[in-house]
PDB file of N, CA, C, O and CB in Angstrom:
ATOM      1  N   UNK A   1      -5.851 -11.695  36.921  1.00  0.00           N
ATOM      2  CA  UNK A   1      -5.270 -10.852  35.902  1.00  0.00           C
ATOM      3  C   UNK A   1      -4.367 -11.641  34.966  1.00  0.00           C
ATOM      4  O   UNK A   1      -4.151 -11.298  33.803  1.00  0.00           O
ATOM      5  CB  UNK A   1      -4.500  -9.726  36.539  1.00  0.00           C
ATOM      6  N   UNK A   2      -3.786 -12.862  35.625  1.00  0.00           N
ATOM      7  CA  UNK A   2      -2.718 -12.989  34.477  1.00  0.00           C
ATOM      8  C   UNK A   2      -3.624 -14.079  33.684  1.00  0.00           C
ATOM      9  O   UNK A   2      -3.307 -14.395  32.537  1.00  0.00           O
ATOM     10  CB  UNK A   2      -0.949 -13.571  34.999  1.00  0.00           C
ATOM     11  N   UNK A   3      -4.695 -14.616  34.283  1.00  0.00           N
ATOM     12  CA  UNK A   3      -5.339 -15.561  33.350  1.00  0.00           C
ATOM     13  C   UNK A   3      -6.045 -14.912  31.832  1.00  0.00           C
ATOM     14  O   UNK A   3      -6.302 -15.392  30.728  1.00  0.00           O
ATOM     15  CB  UNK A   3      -6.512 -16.264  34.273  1.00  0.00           C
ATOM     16  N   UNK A   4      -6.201 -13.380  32.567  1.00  0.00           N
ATOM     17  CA  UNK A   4      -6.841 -12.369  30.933  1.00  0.00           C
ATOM     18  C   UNK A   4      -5.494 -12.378  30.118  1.00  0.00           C
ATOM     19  O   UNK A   4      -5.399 -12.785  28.960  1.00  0.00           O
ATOM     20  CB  UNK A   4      -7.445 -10.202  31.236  1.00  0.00           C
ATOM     21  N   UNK A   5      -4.573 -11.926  30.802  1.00  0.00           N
ATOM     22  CA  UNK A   5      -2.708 -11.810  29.994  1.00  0.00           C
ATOM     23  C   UNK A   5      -2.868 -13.049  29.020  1.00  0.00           C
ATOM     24  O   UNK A   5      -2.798 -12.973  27.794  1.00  0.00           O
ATOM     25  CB  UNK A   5      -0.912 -12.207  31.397  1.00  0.00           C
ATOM     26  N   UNK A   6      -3.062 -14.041  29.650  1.00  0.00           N
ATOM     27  CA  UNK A   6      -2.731 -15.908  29.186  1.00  0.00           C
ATOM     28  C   UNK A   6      -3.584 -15.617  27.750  1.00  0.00           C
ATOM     29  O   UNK A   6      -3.282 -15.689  26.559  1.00  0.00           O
ATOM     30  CB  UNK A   6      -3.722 -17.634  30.570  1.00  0.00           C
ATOM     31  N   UNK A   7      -4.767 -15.262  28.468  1.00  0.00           N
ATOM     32  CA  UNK A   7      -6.337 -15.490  26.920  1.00  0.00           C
ATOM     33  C   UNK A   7      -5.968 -14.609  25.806  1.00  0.00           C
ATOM     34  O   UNK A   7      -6.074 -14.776  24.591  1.00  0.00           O
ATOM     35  CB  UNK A   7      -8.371 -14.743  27.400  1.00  0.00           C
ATOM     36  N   UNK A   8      -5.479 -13.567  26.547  1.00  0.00           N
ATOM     37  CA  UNK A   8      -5.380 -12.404  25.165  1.00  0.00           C
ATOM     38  C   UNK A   8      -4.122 -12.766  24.720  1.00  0.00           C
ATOM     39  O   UNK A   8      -4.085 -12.626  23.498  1.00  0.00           O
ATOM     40  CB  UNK A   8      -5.411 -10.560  25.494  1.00  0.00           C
ATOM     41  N   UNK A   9      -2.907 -13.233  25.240  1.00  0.00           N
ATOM     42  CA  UNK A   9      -1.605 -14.350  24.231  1.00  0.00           C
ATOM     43  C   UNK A   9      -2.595 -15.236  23.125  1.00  0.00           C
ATOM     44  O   UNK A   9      -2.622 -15.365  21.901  1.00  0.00           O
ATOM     45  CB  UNK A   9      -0.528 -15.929  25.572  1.00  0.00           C
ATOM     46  N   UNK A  10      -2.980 -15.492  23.688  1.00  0.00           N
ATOM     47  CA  UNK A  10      -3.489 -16.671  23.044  1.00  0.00           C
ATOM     48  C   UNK A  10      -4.252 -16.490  21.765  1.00  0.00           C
ATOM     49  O   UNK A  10      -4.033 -17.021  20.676  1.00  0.00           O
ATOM     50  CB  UNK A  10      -4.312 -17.345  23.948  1.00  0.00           C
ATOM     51  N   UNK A  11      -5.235 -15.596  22.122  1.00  0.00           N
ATOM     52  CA  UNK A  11      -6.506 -15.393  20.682  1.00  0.00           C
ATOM     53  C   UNK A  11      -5.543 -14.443  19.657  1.00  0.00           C
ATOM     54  O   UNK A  11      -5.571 -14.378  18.428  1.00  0.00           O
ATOM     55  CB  UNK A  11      -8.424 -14.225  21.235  1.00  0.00           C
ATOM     56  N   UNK A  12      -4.884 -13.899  20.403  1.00  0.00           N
ATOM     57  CA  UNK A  12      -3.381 -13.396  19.104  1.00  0.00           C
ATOM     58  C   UNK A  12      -2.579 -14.069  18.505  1.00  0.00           C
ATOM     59  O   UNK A  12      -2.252 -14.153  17.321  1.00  0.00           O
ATOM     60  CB  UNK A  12      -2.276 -12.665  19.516  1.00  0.00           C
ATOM     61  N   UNK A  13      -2.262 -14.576  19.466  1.00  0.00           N
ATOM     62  CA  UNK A  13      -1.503 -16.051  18.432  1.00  0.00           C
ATOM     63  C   UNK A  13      -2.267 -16.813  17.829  1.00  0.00           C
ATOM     64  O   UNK A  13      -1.820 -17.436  16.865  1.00  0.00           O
ATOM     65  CB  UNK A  13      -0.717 -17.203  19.164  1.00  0.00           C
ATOM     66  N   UNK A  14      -3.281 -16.932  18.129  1.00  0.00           N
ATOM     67  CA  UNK A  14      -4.560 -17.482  16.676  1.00  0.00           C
ATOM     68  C   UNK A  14      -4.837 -16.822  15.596  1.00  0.00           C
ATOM     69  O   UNK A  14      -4.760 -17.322  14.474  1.00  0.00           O
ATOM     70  CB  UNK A  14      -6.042 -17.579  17.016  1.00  0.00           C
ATOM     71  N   UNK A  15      -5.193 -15.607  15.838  1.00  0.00           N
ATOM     72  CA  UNK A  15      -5.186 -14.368  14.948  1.00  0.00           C
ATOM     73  C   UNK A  15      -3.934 -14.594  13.992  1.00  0.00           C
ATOM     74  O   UNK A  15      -3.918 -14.842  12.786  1.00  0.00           O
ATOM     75  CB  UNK A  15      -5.050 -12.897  15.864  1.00  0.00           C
ATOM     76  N   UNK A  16      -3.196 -14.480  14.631  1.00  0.00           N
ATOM     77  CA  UNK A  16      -1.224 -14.208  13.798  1.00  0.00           C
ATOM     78  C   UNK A  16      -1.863 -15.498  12.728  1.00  0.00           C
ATOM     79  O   UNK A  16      -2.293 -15.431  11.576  1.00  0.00           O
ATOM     80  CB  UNK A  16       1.037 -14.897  15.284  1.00  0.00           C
ATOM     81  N   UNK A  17      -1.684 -16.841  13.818  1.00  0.00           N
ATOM     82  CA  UNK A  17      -1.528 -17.833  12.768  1.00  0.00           C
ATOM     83  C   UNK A  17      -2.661 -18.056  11.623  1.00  0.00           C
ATOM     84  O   UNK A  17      -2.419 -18.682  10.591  1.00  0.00           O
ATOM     85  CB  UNK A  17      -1.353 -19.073  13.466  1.00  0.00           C
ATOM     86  N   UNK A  18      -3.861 -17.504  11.902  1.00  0.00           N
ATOM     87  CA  UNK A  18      -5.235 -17.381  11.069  1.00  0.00           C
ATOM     88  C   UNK A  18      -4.674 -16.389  10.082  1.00  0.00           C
ATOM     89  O   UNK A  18      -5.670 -16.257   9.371  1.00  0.00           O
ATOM     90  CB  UNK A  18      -6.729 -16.785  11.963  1.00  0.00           C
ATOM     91  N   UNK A  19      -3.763 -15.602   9.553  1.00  0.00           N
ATOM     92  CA  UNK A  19      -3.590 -14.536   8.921  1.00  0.00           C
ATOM     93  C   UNK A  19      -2.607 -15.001   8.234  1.00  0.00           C
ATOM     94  O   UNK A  19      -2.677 -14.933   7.007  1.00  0.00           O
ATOM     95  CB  UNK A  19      -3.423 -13.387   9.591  1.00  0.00           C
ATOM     96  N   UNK A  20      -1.626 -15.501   8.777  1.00  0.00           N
ATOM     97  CA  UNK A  20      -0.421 -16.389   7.537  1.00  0.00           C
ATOM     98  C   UNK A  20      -1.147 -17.232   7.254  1.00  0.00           C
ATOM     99  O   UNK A  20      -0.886 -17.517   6.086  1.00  0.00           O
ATOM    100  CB  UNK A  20       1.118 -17.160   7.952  1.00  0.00           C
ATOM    101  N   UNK A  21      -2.020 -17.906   7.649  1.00  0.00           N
ATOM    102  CA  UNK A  21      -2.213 -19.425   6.608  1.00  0.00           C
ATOM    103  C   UNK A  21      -3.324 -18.867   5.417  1.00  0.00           C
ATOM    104  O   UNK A  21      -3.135 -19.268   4.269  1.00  0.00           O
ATOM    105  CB  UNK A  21      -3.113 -21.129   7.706  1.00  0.00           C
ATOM    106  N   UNK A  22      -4.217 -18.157   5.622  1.00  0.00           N
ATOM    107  CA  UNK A  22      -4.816 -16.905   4.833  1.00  0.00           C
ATOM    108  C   UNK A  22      -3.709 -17.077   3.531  1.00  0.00           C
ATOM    109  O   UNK A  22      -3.743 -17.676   2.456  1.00  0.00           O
ATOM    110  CB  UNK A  22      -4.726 -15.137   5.837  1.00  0.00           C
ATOM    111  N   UNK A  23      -2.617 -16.132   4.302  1.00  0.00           N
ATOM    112  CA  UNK A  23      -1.732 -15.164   3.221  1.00  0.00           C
ATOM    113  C   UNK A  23      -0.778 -16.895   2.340  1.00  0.00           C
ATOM    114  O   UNK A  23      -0.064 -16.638   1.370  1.00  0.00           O
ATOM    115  CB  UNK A  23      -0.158 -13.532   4.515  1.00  0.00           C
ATOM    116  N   UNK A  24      -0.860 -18.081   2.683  1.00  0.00           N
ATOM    117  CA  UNK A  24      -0.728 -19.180   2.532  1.00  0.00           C
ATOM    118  C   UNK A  24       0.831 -20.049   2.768  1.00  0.00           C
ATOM    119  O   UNK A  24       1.537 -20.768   2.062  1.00  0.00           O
ATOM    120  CB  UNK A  24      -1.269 -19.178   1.387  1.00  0.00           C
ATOM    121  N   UNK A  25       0.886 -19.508   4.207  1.00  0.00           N
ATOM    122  CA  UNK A  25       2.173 -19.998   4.713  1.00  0.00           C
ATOM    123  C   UNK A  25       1.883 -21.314   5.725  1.00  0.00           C
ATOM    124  O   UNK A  25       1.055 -21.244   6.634  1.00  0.00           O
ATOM    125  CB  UNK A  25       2.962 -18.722   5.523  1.00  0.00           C
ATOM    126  N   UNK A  26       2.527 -22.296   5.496  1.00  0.00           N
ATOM    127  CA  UNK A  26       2.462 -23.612   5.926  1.00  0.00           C
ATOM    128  C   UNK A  26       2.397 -23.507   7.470  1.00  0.00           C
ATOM    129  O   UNK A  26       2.918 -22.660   8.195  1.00  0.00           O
ATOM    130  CB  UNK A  26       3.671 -24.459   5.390  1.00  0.00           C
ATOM    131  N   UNK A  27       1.352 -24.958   7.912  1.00  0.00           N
ATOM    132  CA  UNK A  27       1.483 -24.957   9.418  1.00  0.00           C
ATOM    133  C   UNK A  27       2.827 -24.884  10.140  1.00  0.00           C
ATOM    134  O   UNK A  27       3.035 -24.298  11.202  1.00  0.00           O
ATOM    135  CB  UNK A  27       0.894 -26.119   9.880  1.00  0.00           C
ATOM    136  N   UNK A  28       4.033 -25.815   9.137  1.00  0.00           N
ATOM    137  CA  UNK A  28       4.864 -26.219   9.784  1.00  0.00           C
ATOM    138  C   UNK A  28       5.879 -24.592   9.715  1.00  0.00           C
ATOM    139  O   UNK A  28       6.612 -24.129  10.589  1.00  0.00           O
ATOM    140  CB  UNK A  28       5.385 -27.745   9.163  1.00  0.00           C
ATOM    141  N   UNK A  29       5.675 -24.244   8.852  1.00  0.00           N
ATOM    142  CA  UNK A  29       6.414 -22.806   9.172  1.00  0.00           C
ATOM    143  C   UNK A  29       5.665 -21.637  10.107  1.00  0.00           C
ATOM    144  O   UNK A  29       6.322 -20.879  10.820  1.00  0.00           O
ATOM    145  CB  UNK A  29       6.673 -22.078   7.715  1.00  0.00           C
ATOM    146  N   UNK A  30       4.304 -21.590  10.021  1.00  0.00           N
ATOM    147  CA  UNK A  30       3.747 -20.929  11.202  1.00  0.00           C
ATOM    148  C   UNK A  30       4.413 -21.504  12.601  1.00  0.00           C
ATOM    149  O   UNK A  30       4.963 -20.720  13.374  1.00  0.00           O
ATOM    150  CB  UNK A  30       2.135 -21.156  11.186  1.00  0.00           C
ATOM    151  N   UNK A  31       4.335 -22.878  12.873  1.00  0.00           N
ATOM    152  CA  UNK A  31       4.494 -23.200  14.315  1.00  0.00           C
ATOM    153  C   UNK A  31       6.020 -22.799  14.556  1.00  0.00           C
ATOM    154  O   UNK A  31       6.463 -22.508  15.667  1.00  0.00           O
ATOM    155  CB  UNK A  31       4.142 -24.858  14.680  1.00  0.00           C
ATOM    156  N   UNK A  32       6.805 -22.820  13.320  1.00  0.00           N
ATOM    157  CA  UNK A  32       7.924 -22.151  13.819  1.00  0.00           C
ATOM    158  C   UNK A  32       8.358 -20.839  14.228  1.00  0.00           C
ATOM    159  O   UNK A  32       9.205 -20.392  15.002  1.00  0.00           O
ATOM    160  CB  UNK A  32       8.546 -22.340  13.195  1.00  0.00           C
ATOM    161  N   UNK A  33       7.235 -20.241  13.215  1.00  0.00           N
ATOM    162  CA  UNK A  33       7.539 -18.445  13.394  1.00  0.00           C
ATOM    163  C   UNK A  33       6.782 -18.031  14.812  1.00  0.00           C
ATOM    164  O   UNK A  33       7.065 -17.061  15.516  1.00  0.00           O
ATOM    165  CB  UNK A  33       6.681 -17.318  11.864  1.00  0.00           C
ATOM    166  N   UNK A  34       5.763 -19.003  15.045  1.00  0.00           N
ATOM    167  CA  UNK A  34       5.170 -18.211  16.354  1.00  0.00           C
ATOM    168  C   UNK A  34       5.429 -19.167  17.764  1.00  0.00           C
ATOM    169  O   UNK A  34       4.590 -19.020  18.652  1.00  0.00           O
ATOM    170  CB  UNK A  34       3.313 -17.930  16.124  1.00  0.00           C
ATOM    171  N   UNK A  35       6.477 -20.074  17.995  1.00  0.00           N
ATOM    172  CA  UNK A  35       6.448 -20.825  18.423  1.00  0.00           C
ATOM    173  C   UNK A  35       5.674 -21.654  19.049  1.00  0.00           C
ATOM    174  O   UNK A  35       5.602 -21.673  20.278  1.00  0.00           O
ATOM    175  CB  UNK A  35       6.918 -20.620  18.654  1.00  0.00           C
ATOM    176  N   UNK A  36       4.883 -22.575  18.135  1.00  0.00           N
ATOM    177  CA  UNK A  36       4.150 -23.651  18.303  1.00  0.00           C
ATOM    178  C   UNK A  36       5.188 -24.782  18.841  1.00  0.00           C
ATOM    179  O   UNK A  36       6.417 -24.710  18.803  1.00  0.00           O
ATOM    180  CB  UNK A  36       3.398 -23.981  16.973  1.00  0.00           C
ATOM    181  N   UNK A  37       4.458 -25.757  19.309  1.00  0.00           N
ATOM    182  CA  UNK A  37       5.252 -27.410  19.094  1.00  0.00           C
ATOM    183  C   UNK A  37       5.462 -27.850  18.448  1.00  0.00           C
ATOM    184  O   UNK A  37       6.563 -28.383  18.307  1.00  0.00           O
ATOM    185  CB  UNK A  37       5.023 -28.384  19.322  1.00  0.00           C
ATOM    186  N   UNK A  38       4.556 -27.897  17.676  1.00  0.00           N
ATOM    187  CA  UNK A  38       4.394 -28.592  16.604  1.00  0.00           C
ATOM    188  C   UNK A  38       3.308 -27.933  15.424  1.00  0.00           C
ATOM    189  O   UNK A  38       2.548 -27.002  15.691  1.00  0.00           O
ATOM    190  CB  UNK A  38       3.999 -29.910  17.136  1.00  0.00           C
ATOM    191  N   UNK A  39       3.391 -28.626  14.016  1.00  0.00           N
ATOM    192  CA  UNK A  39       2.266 -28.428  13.339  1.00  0.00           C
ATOM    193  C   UNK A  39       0.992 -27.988  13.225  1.00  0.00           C
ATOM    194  O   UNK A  39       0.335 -27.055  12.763  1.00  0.00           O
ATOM    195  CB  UNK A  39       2.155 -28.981  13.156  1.00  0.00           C
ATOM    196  N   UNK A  40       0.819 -29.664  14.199  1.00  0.00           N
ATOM    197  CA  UNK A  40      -0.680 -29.789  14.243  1.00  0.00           C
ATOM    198  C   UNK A  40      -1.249 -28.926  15.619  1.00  0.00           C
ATOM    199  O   UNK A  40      -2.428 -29.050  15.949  1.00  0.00           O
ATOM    200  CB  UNK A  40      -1.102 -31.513  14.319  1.00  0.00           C
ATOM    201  N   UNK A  41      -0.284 -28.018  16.415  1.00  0.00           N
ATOM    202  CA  UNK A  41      -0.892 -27.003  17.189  1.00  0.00           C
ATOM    203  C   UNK A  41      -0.816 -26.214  16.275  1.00  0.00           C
ATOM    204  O   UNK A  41      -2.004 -26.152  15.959  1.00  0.00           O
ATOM    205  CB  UNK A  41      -0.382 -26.564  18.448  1.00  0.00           C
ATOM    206  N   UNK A  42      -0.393 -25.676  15.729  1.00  0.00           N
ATOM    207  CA  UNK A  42      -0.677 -24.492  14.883  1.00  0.00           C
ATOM    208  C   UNK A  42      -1.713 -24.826  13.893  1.00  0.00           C
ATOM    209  O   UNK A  42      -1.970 -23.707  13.447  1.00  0.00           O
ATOM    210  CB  UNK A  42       0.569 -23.986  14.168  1.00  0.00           C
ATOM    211  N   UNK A  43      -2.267 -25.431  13.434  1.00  0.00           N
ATOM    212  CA  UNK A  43      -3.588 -25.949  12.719  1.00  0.00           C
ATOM    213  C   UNK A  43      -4.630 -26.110  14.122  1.00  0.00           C
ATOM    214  O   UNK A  43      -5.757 -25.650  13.941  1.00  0.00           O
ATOM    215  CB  UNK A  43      -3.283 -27.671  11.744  1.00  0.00           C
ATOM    216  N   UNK A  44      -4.396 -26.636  15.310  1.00  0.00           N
ATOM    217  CA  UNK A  44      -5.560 -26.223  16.036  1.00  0.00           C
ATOM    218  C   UNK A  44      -5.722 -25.048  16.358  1.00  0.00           C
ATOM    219  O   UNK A  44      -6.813 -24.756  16.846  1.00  0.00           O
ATOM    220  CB  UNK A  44      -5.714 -26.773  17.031  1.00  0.00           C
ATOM    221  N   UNK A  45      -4.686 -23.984  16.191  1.00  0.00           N
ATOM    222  CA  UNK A  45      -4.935 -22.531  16.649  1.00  0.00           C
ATOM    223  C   UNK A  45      -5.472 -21.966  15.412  1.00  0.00           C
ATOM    224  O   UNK A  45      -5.999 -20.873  15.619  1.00  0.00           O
ATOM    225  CB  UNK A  45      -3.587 -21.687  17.206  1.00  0.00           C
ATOM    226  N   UNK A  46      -5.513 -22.351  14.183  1.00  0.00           N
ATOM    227  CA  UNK A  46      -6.165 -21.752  13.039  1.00  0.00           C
ATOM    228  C   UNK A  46      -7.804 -22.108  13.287  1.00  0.00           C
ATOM    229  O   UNK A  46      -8.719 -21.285  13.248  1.00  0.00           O
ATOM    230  CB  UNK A  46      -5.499 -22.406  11.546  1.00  0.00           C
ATOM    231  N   UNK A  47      -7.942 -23.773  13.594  1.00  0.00           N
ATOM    232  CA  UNK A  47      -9.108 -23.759  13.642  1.00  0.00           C
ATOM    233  C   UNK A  47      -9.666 -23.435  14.556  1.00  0.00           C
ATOM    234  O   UNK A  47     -10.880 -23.634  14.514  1.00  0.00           O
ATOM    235  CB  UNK A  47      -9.467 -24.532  13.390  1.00  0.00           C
ATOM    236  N   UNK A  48      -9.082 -22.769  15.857  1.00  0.00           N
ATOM    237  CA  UNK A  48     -10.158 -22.704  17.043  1.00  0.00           C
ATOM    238  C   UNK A  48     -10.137 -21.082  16.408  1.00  0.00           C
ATOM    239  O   UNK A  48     -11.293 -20.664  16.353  1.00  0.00           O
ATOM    240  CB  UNK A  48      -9.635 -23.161  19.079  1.00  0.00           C
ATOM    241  N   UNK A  49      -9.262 -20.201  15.984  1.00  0.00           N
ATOM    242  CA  UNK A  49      -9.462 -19.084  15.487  1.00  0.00           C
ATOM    243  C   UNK A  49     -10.820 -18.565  14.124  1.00  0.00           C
ATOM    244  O   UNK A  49     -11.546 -17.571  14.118  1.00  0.00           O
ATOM    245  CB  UNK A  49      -8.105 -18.964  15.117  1.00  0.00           C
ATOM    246  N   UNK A  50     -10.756 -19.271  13.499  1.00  0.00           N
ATOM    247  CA  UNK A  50     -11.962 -19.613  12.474  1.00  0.00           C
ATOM    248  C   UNK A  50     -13.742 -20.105  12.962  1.00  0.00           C
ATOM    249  O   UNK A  50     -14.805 -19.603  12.595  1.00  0.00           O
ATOM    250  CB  UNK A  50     -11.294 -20.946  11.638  1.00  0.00           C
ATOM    251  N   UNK A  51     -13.418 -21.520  14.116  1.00  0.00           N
ATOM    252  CA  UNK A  51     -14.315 -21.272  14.923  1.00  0.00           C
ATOM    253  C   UNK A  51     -15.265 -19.935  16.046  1.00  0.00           C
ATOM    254  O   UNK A  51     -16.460 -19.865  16.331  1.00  0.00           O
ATOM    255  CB  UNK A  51     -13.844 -21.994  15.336  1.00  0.00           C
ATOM    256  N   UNK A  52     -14.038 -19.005  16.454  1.00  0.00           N
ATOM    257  CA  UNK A  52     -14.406 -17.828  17.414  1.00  0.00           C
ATOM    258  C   UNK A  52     -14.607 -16.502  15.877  1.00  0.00           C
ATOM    259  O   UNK A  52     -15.272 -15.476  16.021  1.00  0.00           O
ATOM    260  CB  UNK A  52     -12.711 -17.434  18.937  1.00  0.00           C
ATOM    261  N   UNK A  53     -13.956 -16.824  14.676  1.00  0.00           N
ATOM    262  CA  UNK A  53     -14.613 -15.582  13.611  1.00  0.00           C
ATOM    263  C   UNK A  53     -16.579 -15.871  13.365  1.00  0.00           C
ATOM    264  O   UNK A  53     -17.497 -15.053  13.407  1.00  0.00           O
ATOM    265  CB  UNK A  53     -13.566 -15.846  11.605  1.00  0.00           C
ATOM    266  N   UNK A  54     -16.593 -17.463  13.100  1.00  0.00           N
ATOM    267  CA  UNK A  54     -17.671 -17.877  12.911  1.00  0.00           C
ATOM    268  C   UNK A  54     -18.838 -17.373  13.755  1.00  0.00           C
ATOM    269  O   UNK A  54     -19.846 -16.743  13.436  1.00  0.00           O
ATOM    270  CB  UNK A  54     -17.503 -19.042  12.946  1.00  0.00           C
ATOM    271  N   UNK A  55     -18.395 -17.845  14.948  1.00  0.00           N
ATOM    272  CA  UNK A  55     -19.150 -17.558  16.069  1.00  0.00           C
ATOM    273  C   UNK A  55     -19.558 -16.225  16.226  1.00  0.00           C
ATOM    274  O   UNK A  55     -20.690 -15.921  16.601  1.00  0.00           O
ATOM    275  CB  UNK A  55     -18.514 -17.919  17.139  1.00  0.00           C
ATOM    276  N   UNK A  56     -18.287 -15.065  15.833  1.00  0.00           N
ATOM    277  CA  UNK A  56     -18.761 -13.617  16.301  1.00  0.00           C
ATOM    278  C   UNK A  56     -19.597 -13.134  14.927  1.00  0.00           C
ATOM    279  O   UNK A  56     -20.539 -12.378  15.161  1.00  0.00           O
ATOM    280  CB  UNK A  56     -17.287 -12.448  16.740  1.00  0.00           C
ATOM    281  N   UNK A  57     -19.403 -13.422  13.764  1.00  0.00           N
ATOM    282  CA  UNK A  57     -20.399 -13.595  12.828  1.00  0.00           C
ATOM    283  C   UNK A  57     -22.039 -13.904  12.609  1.00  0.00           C
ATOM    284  O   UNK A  57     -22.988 -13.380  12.027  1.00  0.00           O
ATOM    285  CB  UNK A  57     -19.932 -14.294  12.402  1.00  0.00           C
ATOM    286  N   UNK A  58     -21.729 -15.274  13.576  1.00  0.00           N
ATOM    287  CA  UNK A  58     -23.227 -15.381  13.957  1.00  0.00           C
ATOM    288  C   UNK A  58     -23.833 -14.715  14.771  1.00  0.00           C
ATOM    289  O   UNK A  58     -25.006 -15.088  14.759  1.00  0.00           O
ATOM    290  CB  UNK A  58     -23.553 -16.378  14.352  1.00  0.00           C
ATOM    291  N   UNK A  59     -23.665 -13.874  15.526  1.00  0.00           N
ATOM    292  CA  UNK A  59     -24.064 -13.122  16.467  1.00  0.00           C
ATOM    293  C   UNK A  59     -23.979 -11.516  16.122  1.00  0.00           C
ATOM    294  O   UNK A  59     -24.584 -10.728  16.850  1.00  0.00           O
ATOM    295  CB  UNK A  59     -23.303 -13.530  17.598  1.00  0.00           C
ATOM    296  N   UNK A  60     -23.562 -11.259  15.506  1.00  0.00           N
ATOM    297  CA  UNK A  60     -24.136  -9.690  14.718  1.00  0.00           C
ATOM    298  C   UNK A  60     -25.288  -9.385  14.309  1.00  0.00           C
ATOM    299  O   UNK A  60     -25.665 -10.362  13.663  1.00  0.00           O
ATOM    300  CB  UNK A  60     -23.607  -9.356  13.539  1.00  0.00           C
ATOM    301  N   UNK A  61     -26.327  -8.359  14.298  1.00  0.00           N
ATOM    302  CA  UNK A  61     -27.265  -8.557  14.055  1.00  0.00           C
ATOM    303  C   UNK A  61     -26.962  -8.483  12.533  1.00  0.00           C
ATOM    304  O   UNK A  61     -25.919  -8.249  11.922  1.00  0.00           O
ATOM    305  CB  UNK A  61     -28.148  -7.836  14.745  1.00  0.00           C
ATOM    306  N   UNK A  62     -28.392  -8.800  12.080  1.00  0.00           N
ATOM    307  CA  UNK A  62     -28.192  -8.630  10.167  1.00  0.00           C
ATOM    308  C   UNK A  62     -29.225  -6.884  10.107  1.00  0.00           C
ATOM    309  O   UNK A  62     -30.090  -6.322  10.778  1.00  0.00           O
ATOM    310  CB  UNK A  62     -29.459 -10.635   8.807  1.00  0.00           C
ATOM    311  N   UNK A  63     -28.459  -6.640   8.919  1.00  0.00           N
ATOM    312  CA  UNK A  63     -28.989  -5.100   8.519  1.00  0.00           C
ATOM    313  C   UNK A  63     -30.012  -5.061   7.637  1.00  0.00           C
ATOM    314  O   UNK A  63     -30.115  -5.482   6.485  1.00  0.00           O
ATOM    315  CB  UNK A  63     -27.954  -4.212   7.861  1.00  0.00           C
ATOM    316  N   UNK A  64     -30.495  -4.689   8.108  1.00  0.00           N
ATOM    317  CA  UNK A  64     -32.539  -4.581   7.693  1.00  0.00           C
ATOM    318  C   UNK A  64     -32.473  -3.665   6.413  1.00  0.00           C
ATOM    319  O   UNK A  64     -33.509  -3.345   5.829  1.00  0.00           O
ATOM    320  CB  UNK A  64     -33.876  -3.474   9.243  1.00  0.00           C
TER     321      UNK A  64
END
């Protein structure tokens, strides 16, 4: 159970940070507002977030 708790923190805090950098707020101020380490984690949580939109994209069917 707490490993689902851990995943679903997580793809939200990708989400969050995928949505300010969108709205065009800097890594280095994302990692602060959502507490990242650093930067360049908050740029890997954008891109693994962009990667899992992609992905659920590709997998929809297309409308006939």
């Amino acid at each position: 159970m707490a490993d689902q708790k851990r995943k679903l923190e997580i793809a939200q805090r990708r989400t969050q940070a995928l949505r300010m950098r969108i709205a065009g707020v800097s890594p280095t101020l994302i990692a602060e507002r959502l507490g990242c380490n650093s930067p360049q984690a908050a740029s890997g949580d954008i891109t693994a977030a962009l990667k899992r939109a992609a992905k659920a994209k590709c997998r929809r069917p297309t409308p006939a």
